[in-house]
C-alpha positions in Angstrom: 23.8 -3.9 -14.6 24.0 -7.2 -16.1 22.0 -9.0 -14.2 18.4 -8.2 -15.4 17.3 -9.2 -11.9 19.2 -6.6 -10.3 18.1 -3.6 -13.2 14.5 -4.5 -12.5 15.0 -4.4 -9.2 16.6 -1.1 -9.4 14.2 0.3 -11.5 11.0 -0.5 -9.4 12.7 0.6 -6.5 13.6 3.7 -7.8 10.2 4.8 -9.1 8.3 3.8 -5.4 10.8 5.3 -3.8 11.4 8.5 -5.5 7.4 8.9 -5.9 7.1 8.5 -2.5 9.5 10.6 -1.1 8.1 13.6 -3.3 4.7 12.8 -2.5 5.3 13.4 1.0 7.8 16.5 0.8 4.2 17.8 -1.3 2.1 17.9 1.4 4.7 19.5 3.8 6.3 22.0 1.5 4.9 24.9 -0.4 8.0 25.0 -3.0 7.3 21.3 -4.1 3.6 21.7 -4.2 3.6 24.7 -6.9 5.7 22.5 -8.7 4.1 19.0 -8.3 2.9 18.5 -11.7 5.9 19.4 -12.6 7.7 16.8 -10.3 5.1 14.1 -11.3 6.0 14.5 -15.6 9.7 14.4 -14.4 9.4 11.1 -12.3 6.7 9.3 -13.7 7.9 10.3 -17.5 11.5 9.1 -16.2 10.4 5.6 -14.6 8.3 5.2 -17.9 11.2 5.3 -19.9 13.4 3.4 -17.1 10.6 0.6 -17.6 10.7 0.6 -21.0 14.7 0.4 -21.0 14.4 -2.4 -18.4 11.8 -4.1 -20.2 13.7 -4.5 -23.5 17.2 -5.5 -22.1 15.9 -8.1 -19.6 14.9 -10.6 -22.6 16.1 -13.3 -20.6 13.7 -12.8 -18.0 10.5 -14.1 -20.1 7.2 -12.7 -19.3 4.5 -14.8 -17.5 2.0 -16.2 -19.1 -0.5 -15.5 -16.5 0.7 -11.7 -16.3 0.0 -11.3 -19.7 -3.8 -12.6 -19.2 -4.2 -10.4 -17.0 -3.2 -7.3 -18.7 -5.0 -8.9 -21.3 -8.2 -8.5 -19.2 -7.5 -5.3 -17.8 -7.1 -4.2 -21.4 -10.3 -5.5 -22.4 -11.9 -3.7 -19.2 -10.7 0.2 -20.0 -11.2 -1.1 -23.7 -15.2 -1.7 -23.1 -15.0 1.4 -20.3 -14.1 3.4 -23.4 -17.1 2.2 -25.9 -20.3 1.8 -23.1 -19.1 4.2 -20.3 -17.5 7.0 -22.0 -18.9 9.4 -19.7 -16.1 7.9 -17.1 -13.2 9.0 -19.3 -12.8 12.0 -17.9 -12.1 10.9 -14.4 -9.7 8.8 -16.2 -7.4 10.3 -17.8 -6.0 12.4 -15.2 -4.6 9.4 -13.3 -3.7 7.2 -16.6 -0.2 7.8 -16.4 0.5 6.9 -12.9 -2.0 4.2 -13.6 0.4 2.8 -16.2 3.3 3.2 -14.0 2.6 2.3 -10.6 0.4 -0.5 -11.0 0.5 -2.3 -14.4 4.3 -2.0 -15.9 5.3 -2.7 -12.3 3.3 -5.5 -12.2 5.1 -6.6 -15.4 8.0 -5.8 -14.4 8.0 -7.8 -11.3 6.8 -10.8 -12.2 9.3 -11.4 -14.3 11.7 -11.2 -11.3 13.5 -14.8 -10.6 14.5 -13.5 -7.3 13.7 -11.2 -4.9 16.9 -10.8 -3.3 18.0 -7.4 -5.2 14.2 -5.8 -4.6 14.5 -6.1 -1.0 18.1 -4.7 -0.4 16.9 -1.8 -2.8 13.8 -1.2 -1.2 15.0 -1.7 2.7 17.6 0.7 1.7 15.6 3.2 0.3 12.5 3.1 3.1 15.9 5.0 5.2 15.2 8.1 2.6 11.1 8.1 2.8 11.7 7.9 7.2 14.2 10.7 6.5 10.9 12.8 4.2 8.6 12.1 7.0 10.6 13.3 9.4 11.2 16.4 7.5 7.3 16.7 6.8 6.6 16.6 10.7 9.3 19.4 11.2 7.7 21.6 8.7 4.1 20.7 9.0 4.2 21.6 12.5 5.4 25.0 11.9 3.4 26.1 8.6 0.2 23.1 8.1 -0.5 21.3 5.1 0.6 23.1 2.2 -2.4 21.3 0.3 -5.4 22.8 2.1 -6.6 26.1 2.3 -6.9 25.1 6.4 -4.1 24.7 8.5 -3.7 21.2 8.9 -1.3 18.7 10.2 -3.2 15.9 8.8 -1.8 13.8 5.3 -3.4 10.7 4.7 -0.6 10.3 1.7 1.9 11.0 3.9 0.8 7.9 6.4 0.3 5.7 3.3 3.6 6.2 2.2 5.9 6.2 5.3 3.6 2.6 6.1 5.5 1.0 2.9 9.1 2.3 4.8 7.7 0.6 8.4 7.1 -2.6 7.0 10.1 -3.0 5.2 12.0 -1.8 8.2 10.0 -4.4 10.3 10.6 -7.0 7.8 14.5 -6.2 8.1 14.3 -6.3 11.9 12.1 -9.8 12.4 14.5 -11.4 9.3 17.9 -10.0 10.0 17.6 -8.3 13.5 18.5 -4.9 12.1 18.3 -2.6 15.0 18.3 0.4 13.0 15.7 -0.4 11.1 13.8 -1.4 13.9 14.5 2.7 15.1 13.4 4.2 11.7 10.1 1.9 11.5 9.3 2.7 15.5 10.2 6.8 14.6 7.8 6.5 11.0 5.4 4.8 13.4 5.0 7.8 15.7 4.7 10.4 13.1 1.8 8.5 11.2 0.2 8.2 14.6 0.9 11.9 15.0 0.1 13.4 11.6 -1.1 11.0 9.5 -4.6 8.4 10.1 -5.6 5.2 11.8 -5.3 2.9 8.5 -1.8 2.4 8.2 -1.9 0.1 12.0 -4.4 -2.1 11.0 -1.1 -2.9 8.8 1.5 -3.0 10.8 -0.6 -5.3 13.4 -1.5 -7.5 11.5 2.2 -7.7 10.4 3.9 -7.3 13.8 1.5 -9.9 15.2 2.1 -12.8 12.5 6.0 -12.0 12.5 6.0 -13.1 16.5 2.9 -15.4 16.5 3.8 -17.4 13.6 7.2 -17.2 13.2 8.9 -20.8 12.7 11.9 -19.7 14.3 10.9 -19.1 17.3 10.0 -23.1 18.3 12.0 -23.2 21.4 11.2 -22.1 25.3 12.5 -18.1 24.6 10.1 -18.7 21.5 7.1 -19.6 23.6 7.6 -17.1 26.3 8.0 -14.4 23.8 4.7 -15.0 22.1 3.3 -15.6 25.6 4.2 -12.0 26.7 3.3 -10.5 23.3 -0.3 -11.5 24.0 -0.3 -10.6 27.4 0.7 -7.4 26.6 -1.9 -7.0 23.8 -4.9 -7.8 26.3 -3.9 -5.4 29.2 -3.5 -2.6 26.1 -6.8 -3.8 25.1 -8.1 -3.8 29.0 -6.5 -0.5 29.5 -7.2 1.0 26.3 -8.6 4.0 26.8 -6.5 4.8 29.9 -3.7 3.9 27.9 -4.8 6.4 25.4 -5.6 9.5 27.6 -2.2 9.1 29.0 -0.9 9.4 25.7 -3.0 12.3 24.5 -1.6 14.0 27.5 1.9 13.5 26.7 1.4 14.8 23.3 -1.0 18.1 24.9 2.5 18.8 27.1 4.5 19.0 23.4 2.4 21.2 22.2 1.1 18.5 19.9 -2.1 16.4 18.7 -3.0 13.5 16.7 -6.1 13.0 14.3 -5.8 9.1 15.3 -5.8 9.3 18.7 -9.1 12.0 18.6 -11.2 9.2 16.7 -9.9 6.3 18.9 -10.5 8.5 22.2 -14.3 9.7 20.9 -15.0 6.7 18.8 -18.5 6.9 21.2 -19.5 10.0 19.8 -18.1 11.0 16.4 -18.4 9.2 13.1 -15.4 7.4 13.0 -15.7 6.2 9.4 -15.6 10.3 8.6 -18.2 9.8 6.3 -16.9 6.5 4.4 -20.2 4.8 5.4 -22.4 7.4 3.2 -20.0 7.1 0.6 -20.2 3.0 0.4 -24.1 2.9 1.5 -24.5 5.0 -2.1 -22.2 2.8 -3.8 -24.0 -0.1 -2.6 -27.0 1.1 -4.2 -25.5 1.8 -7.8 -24.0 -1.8 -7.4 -27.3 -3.7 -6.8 -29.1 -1.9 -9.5 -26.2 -2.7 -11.7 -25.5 -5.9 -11.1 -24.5 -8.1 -13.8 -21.9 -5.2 -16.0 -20.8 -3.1 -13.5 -19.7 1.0 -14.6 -16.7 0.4 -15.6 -12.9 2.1 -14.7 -13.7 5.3 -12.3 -17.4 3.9 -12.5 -17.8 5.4 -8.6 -16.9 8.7 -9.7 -19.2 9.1 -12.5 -22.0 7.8 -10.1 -21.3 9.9 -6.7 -18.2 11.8 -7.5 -16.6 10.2 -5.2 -14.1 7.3 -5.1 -15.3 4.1 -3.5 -12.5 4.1 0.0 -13.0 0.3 -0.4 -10.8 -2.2 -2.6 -13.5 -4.4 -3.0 -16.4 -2.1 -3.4 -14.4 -0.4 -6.4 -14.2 -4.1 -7.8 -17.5 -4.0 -7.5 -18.1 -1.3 -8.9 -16.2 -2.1 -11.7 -17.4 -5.4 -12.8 -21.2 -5.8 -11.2 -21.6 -8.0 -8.6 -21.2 -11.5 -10.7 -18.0 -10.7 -12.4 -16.5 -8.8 -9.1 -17.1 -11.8 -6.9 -15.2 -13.9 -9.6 -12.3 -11.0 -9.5 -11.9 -10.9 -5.7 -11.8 -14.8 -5.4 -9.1 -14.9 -8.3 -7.0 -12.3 -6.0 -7.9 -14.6 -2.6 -6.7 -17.5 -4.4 -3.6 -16.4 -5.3 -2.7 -14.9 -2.4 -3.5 -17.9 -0.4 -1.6 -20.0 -2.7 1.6 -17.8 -2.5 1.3 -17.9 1.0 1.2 -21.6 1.0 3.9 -22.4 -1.6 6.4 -20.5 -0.9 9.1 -20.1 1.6 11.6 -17.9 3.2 12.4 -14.6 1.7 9.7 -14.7 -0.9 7.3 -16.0 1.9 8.4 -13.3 4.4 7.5 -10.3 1.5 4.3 -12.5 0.4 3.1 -11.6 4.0 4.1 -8.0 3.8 2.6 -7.1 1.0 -0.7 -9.2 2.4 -1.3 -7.2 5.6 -0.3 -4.2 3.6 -2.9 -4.7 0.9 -6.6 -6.8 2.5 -7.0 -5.6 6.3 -6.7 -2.1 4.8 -8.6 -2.5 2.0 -12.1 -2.5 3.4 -11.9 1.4 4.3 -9.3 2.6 1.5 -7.6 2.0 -1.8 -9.2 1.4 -5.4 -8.4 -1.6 -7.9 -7.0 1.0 -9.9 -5.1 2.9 -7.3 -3.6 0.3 -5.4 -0.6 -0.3 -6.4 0.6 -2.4 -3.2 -2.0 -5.0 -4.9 0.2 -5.1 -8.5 3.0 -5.5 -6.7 1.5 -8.0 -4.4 -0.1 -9.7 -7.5 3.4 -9.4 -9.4 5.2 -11.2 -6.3 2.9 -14.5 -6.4 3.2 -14.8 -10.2 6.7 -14.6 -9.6 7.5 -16.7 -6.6 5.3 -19.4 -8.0 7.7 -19.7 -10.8 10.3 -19.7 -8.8 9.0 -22.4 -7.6 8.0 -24.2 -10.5 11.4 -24.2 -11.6 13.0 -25.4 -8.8 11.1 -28.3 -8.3 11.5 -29.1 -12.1 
């Protein structure tokens, strides 16, 4: 490939994609679970050395000088983890390699990108081949259980978090270039998340759906109107007939022979803990945060406190950094997101807002600074597209 745009693209594409499909056919199959570390030295030592191989033949594609202050503080964070908190390096090296991949040589990698044009066809292509896992996982999940718990479960919170990624490309293909077979795959990934996997992943899609019809510039004119119109009439009779709506549903899925995690919570929400246990987890984190205010603990600070990870973006930040230095972290990442939202446009714009509703709605009840890799990428985008932009107006 001689265009470095397109080898990036490839490569990033490759190593989300591929990751993502075998973390799915994990939790579904017993073969690939024996052999899962096995799987994860193969793909993650492969995109390591992909990265690397795309990193020193895209020279032309210089590296942002932002992106390299903040790797430089990142650094300087597992670097002082390391020397004060070295009880946490245990719970850190386990993950340090998909650390490395996933979130920071991606972000490098990324936001190098001039244009975005060669990541989406790669990665709309590819979410056909993580619908196509899922649907395997629901064939074979429903037959054996989870192949990961010593319970029979049809329940994979990995398995939701990863077919998401596929449903909002998919979406993204359908609201940009009316792709109706996209629009199938994202509807058919939709159902088994709401069937096996949790509630998380719609907050999501919503949010996304919801902007892509409410805000969407094309759609000015009369059809326009009475579209939106009818989108928010049929949001409040859901929300009038909500629990109706979802008794109906339960029903049709009791007739199958089938039942969904999600829809329990949703129907008992009046008499179950609905957070399963995420408010005892960030109550306790609270309390290690306020009497630690100003340094923080450091990388995989909430394991070494609670053994436990925080479930909460910005509680892990927190964590992290202490309450003064956190607050300055999340208002860096609000900042730049609302000023790539603002100054960019069309396709950059349209994955900008992807990768938004993918990242903050869901981040107050999952994900970790250090985990999230939908935040790199997200991160990696803005740097990017406000190059882009840069250089167009010069």
């Amino acid at each position: 490939m001689k265009d470095p745009n397109k080898l990036i693209s490839f490569v990033v594409a490759f190593q989300v994609i591929a990751q993502g499909c075998k973390n799915i056919l994990v939790q579904g199959f017993p073969f690939f679970y024996e052999i899962n570390d096995m799987l994860n030295i193969v793909i993650m030592g492969g995109s390591l050395l992909m990265y690397a191989y795309a990193l020193l033949t895209t020279g032309r594609l210089r590296i942002p000088v932002q992106t390299i202050v903040v790797l430089f503080f990142v650094s300087m964070t597992y670097l002082f983890t390391y020397m004060f908190c070295s009880q946490n390096a245990k719970y850190i090296q386990p993950t340090i390699l998909r650390t490395l991949v996933t979130c920071f040589f991606t972000f490098l990698l990324v936001s190098k990108l001039s244009t975005f044009k060669y990541l989406c066809n790669y990665f709309t292509k590819g979410s056909f081949l993580i619908t196509l896992s899922g649907i395997l996982y629901a064939e074979i999940i429903s037959v054996i259980g989870h192949s990961t718990t010593s319970e029979w479960s049809a329940y994979s919170m990995t398995m939701s978090n990863v077919l998401l990624l596929s449903v909002l490309w998919q979406l993204n293909a359908y609201f940009d270039s009316k792709n109706k077979l996209a629009l199938i795959a994202a509807i058919i990934g939709s159902v088994v998340i709401f069937i096996y996997g949790s509630r998380n992943p719609f907050l999501a899609i919503g949010f996304f759906v919801s902007i892509k019809i409410l805000f969407n510039s094309k759609r000015k004119s009369s059809s326009g109107v009475a579209i939106k119109l009818f989108f928010v009439s049929f949001v409040l009779i859901v929300l009038s007939f909500f629990k109706e709506i979802l008794s109906f549903v339960g029903g049709m899925l009791d007739s199958f022979g089938l039942s969904s995690r999600t829809l329990y919570y949703l129907i008992n929400a009046d008499t179950v803990d609905i957070t399963t246990g995420r408010d005892e987890i960030h109550d306790k984190l609270w309390d290690v945060v306020l009497n630690n205010p100003f340094l923080g603990l450091g990388v995989a600070g909430d394991e070494v406190a609670i053994q436990e990870l925080a479930h909460s973006m910005y509680l892990s930040i927190f964590v992290t950094y202490g309450m003064i230095l956190g607050s300055l972290v999340i208002l860096y990442l609000f900042s730049q997101t609302i000023k790539g939202i603002r100054r960019t446009s069309g396709l950059n714009h349209n994955i900008i807002i992807m990768y938004v509703c993918l990242v903050f709605p869901r981040s107050f009840t999952g994900g970790d600074i250090w985990a999230n890799d939908s935040l790199w990428f997200l991160m990696a985008l803005i740097i990017s597209s406000l190059r882009q932009r840069k250089r167009a107006i010069v």
